[in-house]
Structures are given as C-alpha cells and as structure tokens.
ZAMINU-447093 format. One record per residue (C-alpha): residue number from 1; x, y, z negated. Coordinates in Angstrom, 3 decimals, always signed. Example, Ala and Ser with C-alpha at 12.3 -4.5 7.8 and 13.67 -1.06 7.14 Angstrom:
2
 num       xx       yy       zz
   1  +12.300   -4.500   -7.800
   2  +13.670   -1.060   -7.140
This chain:
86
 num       xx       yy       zz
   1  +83.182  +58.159   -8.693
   2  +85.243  +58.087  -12.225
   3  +87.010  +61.492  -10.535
   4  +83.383  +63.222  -10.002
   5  +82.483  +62.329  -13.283
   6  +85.328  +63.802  -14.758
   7  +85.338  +66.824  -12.688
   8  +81.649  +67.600  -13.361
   9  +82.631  +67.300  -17.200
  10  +85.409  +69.643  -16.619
  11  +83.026  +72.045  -14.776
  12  +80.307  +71.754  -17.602
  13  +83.212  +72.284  -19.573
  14  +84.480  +76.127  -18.295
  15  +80.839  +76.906  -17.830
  16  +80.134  +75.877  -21.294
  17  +82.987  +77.805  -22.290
  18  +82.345  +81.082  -20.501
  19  +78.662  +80.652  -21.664
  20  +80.018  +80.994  -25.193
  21  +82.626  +83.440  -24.004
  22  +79.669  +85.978  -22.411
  23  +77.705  +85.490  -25.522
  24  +80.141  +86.578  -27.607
  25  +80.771  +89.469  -25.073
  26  +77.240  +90.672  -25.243
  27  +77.080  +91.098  -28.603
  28  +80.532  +93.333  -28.722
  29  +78.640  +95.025  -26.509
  30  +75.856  +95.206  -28.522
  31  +77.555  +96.666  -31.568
  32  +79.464  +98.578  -29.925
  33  +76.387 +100.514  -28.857
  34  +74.985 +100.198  -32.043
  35  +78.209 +102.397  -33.270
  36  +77.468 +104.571  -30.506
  37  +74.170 +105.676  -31.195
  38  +75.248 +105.921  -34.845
  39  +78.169 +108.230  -33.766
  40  +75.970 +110.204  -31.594
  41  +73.200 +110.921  -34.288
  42  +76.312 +111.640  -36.726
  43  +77.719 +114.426  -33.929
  44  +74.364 +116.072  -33.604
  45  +73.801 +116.390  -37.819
  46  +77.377 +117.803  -37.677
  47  +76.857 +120.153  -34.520
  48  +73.530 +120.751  -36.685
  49  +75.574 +121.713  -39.411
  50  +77.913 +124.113  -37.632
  51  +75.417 +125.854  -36.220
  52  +74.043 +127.113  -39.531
  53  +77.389 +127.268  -41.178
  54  +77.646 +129.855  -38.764
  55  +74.755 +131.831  -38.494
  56  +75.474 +131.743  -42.925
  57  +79.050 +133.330  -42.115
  58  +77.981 +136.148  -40.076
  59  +74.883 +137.073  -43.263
  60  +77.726 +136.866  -45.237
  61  +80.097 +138.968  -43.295
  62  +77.114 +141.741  -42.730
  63  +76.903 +141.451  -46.415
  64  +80.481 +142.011  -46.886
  65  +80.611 +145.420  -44.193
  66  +77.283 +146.489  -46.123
  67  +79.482 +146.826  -49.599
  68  +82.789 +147.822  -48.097
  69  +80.934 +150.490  -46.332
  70  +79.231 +151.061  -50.493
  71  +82.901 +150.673  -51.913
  72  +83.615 +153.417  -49.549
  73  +81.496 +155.710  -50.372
  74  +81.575 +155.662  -53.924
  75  +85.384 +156.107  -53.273
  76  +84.314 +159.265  -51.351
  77  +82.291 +160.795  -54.270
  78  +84.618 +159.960  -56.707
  79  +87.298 +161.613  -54.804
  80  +85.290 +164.425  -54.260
  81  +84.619 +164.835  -58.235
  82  +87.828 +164.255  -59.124
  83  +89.092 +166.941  -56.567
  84  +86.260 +169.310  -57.660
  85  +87.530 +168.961  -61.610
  86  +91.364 +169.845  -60.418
C-alpha cells in the first residue's frame, strides 16, 4: 500500500506539474497572438501608408513632366528670340 501511495503522489505530482507547465504554455500562446494581431494591424497602417506614398509620387512626378515640359518651352522661345536678335 505505502508503494501506491507514493506512486499516486508521484502521479499527482507530473500532472500537477504539466498542469502548471500547459498554463504557462497557454498564455505564451496567448501573447504571442496578442503580438500577432498587433503586427498585423501595424502591416496594414504601413501597406496603408505605401499605398498613398505612392499614388503622392506619381502627382508629384506629373507635376514634375508638367514643368519640364514649361522649362522646355520657355527654352524654345528664348532660343527663338535670341536667334531672331542675331
């Protein structure tokens, strides 16, 4: 009987252990999905961000066509002036 006993408080033991083990388990889990959401939300704000980064690049590259094609043609008259007082 005295080997039962201790068996059974050997048993009660591990399972006591793992108990603690699993809780300790869940909540890695738990945080770690915590971070993931987090990360996830954090992605999208950046993707977000990108995508109007971009769409603000090409304005500003029409922008910058619109006064090189300007530049160019004030080059053009000026040239032409210049030429036409030779």
């Amino acid at each position: 009987m005295g080997e039962q006993t201790r068996l059974r408080a050997a048993m009660d033991e591990d399972l006591g252990t793992l108990k603690a083990e699993l809780g300790v388990h869940r909540r890695l889990i738990q945080a770690i999905h915590v971070t993931q959401q987090e990360h996830t939300a954090t992605l999208r704000e950046h993707s977000d961000q990108l995508r109007e980064l971009r769409e603000e690049t090409r304005e500003l590259r029409a922008g910058q066509e619109r006064i090189l094609v300007g530049v160019e043609a004030i080059r053009d008259v000026l040239g032409r002036n210049l030429a036409n007082d030779s």
